[in-house]
HTML snippet that shows the backbone in 3Dmol.js (N, CA, C, O; Angstrom):
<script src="https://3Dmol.org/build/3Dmol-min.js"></script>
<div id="view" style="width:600px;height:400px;position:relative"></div>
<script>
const pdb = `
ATOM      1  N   UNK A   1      19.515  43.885   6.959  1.00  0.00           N
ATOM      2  CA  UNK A   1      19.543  42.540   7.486  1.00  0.00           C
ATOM      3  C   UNK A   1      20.987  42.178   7.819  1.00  0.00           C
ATOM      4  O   UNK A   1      21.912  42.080   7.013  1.00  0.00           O
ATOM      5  N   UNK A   2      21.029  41.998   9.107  1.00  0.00           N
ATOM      6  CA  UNK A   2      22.338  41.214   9.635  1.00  0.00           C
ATOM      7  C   UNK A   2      22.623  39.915   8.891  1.00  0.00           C
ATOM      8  O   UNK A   2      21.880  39.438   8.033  1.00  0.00           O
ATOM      9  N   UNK A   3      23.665  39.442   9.267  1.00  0.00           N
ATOM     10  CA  UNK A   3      24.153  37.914   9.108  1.00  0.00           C
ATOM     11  C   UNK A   3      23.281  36.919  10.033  1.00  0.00           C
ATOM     12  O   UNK A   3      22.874  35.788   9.770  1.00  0.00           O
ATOM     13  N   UNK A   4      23.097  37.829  11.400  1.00  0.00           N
ATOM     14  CA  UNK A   4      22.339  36.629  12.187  1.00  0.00           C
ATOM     15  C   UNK A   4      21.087  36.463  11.742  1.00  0.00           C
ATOM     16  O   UNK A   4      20.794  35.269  11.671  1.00  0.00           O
ATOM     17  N   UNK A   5      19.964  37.428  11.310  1.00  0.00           N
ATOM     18  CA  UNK A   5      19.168  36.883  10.764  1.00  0.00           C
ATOM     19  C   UNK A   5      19.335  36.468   9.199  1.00  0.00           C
ATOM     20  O   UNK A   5      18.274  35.951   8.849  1.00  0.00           O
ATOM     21  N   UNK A   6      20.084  36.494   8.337  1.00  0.00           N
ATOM     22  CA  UNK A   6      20.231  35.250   7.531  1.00  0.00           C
ATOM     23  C   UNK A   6      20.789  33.838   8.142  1.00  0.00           C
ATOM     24  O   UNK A   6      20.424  32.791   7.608  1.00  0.00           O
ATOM     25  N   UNK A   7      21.393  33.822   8.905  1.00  0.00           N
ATOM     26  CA  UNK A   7      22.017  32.530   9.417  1.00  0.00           C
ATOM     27  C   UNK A   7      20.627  31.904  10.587  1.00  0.00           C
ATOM     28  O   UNK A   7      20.691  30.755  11.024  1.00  0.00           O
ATOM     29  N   UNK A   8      19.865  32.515  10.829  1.00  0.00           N
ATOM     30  CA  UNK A   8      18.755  32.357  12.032  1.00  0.00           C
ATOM     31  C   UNK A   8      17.841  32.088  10.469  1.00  0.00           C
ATOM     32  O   UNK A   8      17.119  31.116  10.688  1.00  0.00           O
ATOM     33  N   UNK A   9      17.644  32.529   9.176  1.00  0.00           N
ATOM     34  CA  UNK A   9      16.890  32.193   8.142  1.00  0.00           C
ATOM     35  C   UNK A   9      16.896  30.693   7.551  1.00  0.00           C
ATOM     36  O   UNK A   9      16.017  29.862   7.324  1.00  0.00           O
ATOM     37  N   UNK A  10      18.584  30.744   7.379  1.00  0.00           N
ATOM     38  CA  UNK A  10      18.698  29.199   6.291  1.00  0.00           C
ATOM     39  C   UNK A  10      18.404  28.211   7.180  1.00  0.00           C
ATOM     40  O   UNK A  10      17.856  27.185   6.778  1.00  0.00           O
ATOM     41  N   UNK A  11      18.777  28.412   8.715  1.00  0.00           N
ATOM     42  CA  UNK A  11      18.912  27.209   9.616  1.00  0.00           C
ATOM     43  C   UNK A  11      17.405  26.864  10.076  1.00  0.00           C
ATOM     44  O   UNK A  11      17.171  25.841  10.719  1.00  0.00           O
ATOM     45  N   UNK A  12      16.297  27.871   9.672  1.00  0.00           N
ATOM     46  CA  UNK A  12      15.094  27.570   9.617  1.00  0.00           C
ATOM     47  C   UNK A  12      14.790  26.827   8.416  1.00  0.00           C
ATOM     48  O   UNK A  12      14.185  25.755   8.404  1.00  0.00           O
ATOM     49  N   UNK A  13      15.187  27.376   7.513  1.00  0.00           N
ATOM     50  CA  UNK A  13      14.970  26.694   6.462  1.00  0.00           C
ATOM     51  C   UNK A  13      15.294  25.160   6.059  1.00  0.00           C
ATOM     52  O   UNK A  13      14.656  24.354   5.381  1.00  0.00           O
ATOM     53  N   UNK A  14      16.358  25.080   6.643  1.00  0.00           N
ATOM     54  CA  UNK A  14      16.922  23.488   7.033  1.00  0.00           C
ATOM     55  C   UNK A  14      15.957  23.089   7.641  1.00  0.00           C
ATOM     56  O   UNK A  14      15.273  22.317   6.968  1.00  0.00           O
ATOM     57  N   UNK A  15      15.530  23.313   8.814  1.00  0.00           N
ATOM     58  CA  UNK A  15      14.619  22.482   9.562  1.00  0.00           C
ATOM     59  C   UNK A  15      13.637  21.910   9.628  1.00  0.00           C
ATOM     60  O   UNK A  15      13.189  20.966  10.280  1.00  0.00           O
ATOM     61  N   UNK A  16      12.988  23.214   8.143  1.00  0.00           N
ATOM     62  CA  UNK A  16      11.832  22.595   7.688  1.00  0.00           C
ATOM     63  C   UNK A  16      11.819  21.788   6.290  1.00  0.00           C
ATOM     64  O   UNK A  16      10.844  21.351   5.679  1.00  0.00           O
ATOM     65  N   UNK A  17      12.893  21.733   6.037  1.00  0.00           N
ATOM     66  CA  UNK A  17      13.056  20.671   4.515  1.00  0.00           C
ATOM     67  C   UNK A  17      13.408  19.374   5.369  1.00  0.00           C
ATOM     68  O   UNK A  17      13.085  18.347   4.772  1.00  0.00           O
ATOM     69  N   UNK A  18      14.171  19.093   7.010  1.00  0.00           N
ATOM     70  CA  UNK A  18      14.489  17.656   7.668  1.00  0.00           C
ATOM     71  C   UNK A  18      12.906  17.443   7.943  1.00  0.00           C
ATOM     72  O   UNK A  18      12.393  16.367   7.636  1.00  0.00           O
ATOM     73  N   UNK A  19      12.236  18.354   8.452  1.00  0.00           N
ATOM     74  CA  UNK A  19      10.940  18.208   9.406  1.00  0.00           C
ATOM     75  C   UNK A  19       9.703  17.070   7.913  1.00  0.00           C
ATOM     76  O   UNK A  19       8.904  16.150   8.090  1.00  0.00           O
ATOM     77  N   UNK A  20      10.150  17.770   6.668  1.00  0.00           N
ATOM     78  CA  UNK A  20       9.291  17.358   5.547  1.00  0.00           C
ATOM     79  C   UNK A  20       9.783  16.585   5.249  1.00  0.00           C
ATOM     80  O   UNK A  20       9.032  15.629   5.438  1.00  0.00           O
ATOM     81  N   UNK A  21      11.025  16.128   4.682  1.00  0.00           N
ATOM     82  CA  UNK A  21      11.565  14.759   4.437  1.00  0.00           C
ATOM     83  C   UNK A  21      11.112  13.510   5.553  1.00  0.00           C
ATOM     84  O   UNK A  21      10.556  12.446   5.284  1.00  0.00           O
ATOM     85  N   UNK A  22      11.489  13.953   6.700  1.00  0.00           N
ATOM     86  CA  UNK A  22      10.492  12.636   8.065  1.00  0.00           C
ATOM     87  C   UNK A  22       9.098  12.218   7.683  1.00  0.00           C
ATOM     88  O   UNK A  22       8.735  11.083   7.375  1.00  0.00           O
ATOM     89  N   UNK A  23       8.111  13.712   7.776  1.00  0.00           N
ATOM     90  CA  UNK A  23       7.158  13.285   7.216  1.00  0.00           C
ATOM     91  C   UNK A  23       6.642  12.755   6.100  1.00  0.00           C
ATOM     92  O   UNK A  23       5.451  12.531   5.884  1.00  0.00           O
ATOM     93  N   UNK A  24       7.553  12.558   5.395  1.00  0.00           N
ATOM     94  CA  UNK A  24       7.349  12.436   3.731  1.00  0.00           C
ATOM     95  C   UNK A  24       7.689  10.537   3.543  1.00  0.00           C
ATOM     96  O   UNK A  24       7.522   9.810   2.564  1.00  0.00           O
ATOM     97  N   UNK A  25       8.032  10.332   4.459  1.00  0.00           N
ATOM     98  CA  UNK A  25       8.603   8.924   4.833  1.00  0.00           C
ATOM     99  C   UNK A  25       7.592   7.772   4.918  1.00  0.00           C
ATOM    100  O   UNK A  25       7.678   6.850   4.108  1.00  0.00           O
ATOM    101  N   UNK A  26       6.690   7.780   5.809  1.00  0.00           N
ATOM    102  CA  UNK A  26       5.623   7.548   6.145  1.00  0.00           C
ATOM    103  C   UNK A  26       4.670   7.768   5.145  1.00  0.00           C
ATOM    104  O   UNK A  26       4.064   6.738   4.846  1.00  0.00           O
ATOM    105  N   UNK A  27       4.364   8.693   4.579  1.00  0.00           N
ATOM    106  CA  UNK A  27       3.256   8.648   3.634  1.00  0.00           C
ATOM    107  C   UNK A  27       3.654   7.827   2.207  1.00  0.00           C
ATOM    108  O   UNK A  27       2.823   7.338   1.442  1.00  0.00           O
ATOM    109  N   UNK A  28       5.330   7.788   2.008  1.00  0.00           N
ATOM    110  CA  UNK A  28       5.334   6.933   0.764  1.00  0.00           C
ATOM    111  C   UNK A  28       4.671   5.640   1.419  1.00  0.00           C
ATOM    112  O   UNK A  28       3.558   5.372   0.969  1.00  0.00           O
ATOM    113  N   UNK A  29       5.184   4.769   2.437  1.00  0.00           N
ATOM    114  CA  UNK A  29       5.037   3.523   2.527  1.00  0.00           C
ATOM    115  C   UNK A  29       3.417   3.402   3.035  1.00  0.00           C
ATOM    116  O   UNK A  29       2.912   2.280   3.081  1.00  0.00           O
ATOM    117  N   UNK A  30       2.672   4.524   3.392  1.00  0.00           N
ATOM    118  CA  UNK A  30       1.008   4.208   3.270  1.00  0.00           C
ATOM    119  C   UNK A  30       0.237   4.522   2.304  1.00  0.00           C
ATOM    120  O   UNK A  30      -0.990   4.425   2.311  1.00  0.00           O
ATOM    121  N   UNK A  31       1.085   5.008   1.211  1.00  0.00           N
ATOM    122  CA  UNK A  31       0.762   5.228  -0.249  1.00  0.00           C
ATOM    123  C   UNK A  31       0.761   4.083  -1.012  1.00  0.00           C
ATOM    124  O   UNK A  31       0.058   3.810  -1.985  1.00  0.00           O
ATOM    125  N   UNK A  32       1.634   3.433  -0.462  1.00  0.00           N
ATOM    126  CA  UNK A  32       2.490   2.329  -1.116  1.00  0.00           C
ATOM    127  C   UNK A  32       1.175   1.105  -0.702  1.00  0.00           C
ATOM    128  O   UNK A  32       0.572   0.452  -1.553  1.00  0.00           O
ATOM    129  N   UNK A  33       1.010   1.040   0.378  1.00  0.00           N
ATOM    130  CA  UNK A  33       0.288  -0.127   1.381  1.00  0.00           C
ATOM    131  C   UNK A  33      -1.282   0.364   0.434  1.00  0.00           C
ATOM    132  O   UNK A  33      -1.995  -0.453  -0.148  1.00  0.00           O
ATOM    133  N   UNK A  34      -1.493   1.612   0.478  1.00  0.00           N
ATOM    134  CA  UNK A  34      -2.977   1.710  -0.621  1.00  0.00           C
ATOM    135  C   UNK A  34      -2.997   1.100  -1.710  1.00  0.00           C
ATOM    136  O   UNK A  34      -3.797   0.229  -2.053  1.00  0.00           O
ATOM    137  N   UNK A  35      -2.001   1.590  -2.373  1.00  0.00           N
ATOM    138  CA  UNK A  35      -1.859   1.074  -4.054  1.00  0.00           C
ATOM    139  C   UNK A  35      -1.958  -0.565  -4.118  1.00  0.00           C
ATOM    140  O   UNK A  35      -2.430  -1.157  -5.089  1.00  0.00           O
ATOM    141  N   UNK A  36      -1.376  -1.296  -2.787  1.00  0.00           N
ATOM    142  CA  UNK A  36      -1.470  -2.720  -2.848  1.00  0.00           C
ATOM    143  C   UNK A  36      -2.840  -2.749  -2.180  1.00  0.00           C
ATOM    144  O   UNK A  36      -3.586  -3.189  -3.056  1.00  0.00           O
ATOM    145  N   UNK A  37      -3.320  -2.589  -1.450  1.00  0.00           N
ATOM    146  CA  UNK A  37      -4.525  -2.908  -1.261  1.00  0.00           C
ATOM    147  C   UNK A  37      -5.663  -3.104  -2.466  1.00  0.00           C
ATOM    148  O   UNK A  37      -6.340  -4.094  -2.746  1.00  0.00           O
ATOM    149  N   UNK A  38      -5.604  -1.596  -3.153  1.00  0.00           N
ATOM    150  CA  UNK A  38      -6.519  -1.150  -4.326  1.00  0.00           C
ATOM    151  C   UNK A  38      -6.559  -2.594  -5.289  1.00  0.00           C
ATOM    152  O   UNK A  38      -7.477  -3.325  -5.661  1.00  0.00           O
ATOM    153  N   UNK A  39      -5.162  -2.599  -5.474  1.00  0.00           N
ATOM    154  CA  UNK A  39      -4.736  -3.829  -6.662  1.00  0.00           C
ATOM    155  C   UNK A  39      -5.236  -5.271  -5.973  1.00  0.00           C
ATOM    156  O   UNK A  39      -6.114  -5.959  -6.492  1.00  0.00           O
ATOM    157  N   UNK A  40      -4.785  -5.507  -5.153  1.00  0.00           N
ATOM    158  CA  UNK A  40      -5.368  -6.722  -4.398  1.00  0.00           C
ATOM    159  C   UNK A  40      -6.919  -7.003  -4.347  1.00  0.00           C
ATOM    160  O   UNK A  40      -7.583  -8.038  -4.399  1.00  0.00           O
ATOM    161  N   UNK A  41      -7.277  -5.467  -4.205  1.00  0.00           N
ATOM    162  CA  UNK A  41      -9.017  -5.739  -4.366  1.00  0.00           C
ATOM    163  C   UNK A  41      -9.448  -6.070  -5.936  1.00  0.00           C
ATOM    164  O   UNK A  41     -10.403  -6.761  -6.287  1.00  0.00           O
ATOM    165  N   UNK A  42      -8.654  -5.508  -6.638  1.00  0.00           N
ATOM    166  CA  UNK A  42      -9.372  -5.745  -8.036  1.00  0.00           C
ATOM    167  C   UNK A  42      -8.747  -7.020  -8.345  1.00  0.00           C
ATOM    168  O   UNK A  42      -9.446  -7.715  -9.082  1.00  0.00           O
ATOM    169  N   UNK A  43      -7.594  -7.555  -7.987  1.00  0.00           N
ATOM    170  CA  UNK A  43      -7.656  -9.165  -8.542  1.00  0.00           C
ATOM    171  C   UNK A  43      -8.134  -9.944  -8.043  1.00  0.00           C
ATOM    172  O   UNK A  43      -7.813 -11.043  -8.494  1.00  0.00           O
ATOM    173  N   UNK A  44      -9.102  -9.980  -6.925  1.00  0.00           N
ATOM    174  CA  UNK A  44      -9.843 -10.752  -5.950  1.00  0.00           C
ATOM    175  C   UNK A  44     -11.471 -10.104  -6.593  1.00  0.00           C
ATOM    176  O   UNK A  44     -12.582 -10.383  -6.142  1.00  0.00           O
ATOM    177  N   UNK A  45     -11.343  -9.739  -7.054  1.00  0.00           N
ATOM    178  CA  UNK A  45     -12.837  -9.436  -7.948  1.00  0.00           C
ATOM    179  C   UNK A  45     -12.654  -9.878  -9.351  1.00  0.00           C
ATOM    180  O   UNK A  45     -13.649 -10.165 -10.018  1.00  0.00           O
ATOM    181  N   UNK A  46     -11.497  -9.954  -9.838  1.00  0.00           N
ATOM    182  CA  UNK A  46     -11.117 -10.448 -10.953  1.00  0.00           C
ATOM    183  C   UNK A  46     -10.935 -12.141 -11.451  1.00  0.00           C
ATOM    184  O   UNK A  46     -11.285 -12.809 -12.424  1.00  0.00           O
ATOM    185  N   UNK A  47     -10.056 -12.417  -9.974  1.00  0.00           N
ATOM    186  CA  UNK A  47     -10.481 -13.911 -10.080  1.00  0.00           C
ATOM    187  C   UNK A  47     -11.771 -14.536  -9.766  1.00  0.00           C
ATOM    188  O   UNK A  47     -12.046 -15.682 -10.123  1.00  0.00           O
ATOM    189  N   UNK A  48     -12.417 -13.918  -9.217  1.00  0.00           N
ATOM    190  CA  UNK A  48     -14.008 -14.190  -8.683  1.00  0.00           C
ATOM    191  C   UNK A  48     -14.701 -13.941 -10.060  1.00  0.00           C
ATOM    192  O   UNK A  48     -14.854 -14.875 -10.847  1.00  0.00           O
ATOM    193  N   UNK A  49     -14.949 -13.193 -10.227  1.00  0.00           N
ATOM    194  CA  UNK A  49     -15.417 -13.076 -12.310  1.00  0.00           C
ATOM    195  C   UNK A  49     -14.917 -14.221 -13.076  1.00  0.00           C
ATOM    196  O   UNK A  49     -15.749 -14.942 -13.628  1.00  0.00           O
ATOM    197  N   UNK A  50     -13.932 -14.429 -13.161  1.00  0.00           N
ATOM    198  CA  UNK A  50     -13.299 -15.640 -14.297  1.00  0.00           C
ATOM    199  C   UNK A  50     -13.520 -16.594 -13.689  1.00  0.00           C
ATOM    200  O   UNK A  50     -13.984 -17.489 -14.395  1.00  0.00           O
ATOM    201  N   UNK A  51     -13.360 -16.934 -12.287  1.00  0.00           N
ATOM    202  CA  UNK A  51     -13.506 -17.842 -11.331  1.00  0.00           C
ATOM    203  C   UNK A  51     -15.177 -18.475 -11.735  1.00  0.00           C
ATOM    204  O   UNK A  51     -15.387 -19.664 -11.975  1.00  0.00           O
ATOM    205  N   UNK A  52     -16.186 -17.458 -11.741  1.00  0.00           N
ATOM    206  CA  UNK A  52     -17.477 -17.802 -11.521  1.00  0.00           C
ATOM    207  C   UNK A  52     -17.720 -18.673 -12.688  1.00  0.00           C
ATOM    208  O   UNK A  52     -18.803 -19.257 -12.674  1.00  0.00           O
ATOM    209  N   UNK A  53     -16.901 -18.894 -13.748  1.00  0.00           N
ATOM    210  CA  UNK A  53     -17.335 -19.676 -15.070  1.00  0.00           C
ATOM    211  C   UNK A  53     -16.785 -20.936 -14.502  1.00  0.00           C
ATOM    212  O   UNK A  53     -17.185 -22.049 -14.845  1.00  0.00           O
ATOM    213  N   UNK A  54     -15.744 -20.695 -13.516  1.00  0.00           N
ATOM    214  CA  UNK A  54     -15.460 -22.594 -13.116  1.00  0.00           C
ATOM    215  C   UNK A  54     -16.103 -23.080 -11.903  1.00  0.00           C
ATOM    216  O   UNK A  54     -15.977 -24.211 -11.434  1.00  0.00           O
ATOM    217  N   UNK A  55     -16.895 -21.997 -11.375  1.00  0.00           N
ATOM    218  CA  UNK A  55     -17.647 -22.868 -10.153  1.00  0.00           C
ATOM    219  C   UNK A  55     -16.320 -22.223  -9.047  1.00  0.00           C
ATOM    220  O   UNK A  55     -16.095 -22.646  -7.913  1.00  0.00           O
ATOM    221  N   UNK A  56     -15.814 -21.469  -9.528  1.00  0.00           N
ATOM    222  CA  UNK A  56     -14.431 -21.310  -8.243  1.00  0.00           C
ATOM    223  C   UNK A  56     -14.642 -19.597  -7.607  1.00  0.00           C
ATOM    224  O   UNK A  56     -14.674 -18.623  -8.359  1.00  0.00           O
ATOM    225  N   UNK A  57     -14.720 -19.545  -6.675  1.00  0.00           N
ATOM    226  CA  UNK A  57     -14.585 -18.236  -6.014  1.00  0.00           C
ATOM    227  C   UNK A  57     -13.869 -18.050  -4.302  1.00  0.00           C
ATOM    228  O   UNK A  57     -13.987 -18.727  -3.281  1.00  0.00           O
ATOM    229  N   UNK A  58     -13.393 -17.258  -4.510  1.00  0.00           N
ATOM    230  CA  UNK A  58     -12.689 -16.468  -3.066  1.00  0.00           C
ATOM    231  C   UNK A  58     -13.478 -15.686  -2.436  1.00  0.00           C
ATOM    232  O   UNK A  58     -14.039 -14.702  -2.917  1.00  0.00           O
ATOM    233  N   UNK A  59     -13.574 -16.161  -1.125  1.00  0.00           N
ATOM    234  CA  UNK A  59     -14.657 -15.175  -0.391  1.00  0.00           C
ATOM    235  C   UNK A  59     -13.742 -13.626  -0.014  1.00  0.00           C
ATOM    236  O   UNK A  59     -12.693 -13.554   0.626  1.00  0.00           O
ATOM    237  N   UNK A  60     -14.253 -12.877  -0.422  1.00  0.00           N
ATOM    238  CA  UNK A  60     -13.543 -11.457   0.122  1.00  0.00           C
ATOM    239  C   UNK A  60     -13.999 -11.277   1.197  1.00  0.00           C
ATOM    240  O   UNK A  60     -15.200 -11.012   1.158  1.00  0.00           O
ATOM    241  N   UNK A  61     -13.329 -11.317   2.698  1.00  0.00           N
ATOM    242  CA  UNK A  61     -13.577 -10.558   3.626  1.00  0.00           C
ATOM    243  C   UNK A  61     -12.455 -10.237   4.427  1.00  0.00           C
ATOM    244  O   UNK A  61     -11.457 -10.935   4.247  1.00  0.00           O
ATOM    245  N   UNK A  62     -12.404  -9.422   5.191  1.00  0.00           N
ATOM    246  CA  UNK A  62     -10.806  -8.858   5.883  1.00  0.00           C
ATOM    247  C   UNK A  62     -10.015  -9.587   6.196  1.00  0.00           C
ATOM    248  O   UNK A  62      -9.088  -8.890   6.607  1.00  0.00           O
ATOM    249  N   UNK A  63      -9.710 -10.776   6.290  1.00  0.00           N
ATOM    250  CA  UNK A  63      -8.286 -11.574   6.099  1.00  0.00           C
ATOM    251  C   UNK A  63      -7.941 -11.999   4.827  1.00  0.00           C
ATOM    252  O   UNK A  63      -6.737 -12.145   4.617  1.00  0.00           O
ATOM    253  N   UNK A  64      -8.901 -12.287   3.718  1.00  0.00           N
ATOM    254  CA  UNK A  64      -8.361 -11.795   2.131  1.00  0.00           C
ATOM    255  C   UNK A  64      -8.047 -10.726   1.731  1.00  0.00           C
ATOM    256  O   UNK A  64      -7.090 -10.702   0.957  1.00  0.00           O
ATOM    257  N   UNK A  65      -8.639  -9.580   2.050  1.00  0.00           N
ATOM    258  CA  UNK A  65      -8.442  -8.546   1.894  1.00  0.00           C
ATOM    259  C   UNK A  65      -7.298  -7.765   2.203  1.00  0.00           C
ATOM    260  O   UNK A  65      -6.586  -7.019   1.530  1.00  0.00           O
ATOM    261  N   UNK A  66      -7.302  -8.213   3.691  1.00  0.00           N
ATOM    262  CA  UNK A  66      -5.523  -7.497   3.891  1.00  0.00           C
ATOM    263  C   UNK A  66      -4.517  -8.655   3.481  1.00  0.00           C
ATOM    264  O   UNK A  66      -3.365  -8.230   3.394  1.00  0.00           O
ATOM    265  N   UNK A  67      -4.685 -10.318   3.144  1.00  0.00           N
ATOM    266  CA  UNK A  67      -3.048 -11.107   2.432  1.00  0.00           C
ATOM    267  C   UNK A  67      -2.795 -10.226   0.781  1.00  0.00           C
ATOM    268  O   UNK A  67      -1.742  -9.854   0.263  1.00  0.00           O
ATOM    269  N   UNK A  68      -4.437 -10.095   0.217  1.00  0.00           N
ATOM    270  CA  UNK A  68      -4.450  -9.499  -0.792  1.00  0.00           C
ATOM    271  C   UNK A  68      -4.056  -7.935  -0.715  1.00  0.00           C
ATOM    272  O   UNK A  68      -3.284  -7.551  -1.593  1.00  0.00           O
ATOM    273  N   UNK A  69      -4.322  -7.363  -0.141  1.00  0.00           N
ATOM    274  CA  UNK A  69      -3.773  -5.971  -0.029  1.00  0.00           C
ATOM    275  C   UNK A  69      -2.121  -5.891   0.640  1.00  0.00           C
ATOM    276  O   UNK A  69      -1.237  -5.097   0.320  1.00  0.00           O
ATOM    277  N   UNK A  70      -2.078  -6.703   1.390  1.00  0.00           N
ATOM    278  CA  UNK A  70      -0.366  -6.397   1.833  1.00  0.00           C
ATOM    279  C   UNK A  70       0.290  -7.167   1.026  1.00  0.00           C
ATOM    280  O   UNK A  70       1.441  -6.766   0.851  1.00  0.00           O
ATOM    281  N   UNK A  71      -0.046  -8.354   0.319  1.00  0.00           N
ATOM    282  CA  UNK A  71       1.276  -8.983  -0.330  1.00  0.00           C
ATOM    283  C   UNK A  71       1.179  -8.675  -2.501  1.00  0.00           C
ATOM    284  O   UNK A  71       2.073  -8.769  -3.342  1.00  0.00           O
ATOM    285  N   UNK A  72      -0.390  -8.293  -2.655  1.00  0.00           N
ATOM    286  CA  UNK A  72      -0.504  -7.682  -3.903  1.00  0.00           C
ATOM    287  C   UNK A  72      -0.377  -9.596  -4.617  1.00  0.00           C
ATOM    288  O   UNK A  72      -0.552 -10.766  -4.274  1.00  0.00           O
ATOM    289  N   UNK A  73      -0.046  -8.930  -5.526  1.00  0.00           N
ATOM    290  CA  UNK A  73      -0.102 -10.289  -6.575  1.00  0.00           C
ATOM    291  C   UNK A  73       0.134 -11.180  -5.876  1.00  0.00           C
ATOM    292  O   UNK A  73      -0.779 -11.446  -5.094  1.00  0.00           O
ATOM    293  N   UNK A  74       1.437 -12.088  -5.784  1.00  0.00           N
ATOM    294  CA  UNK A  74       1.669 -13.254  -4.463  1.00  0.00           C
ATOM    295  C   UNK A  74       0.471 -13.361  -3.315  1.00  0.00           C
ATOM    296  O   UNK A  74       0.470 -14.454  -2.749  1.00  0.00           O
ATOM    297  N   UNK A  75      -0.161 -12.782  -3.037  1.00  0.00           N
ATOM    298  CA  UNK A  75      -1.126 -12.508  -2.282  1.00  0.00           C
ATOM    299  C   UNK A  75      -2.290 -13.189  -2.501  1.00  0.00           C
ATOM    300  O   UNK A  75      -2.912 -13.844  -1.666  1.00  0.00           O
ATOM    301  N   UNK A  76      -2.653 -12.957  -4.020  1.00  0.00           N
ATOM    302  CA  UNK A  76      -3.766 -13.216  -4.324  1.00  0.00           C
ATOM    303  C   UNK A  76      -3.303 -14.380  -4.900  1.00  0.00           C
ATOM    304  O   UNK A  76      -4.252 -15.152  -5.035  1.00  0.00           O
ATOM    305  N   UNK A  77      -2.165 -14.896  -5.339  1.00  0.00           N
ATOM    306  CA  UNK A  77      -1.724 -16.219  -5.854  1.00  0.00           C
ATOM    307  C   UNK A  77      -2.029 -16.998  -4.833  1.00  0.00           C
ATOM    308  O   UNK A  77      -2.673 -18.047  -4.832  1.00  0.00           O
ATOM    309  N   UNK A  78      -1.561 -16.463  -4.017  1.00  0.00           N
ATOM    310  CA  UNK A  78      -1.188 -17.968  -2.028  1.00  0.00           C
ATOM    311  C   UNK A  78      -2.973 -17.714  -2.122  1.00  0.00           C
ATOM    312  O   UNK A  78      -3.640 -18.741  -1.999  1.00  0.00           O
ATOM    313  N   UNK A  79      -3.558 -16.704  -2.284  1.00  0.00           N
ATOM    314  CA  UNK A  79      -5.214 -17.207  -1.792  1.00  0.00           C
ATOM    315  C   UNK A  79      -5.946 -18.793  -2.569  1.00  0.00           C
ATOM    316  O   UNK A  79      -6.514 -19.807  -2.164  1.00  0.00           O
ATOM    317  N   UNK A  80      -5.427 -18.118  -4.094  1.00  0.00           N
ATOM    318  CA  UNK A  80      -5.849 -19.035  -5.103  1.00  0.00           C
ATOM    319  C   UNK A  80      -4.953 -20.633  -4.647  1.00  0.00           C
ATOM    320  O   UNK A  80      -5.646 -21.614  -4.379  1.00  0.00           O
ATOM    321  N   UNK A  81      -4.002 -20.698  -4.620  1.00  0.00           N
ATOM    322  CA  UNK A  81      -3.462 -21.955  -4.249  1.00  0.00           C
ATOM    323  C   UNK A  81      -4.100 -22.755  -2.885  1.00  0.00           C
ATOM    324  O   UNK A  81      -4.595 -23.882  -2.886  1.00  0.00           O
ATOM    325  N   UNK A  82      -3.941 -21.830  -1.711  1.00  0.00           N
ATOM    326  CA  UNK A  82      -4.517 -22.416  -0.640  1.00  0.00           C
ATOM    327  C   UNK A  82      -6.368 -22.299  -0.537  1.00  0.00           C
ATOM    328  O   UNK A  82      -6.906 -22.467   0.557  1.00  0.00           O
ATOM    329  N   UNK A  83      -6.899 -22.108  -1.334  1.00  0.00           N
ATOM    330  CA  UNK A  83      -8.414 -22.782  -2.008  1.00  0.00           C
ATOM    331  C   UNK A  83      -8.486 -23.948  -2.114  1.00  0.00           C
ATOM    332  O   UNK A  83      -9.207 -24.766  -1.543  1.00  0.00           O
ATOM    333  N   UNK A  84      -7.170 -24.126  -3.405  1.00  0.00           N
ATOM    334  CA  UNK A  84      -7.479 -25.836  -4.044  1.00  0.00           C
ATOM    335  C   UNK A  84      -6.945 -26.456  -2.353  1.00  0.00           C
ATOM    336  O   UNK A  84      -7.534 -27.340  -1.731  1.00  0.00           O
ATOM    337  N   UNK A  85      -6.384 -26.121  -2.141  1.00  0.00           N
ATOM    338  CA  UNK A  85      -5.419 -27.063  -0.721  1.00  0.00           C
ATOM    339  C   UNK A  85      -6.859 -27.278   0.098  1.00  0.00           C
ATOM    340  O   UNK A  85      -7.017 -28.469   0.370  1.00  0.00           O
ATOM    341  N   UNK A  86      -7.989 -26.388   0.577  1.00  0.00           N
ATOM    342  CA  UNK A  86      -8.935 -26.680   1.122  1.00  0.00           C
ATOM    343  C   UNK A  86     -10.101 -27.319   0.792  1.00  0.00           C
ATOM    344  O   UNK A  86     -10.973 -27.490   1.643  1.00  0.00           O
TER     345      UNK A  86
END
`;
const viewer = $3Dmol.createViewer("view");
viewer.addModel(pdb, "pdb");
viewer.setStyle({}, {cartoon: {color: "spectrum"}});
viewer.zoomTo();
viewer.render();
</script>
């Protein structure tokens, strides 16, 4: 083995540790956007359970679902607040 194919080796090798780090970018922050969703769904089922002993419930449907899934806790707080407001 020459130098050029070690030097034609590492510089592959570089390319594919930049090529995986890019991609690796993107999947934290839609990993991230799941995990808040997941959580958002269970405290919007959660306040709806405790809720149901006061006569109080949040309708879940896709505009709760995604304030609750994109903003996570605060999310499901601003739902609960802007209830009483309505």
């Amino acid at each position: 083995m020459g130098p050029e194919v070690i030097l034609t080796f590492i510089i592959a090798i570089a390319v594919l540790f930049l090529i995986g780090k890019f991609l690796a970018f993107p999947l934290k922050i839609l990993g991230k956007l799941v995990l808040n969703g997941i959580l958002g769904a269970v405290l919007l089922f959660i306040v709806n359970f405790i809720g149901g002993f006061f006569n109080f419930s949040i309708g879940i449907n896709i505009y709760t679902a995604l304030i609750a899934g994109f903003f996570g806790i605060p999310g499901v707080i601003f739902l609960i607040f802007f209830k009483f407001i309505i």
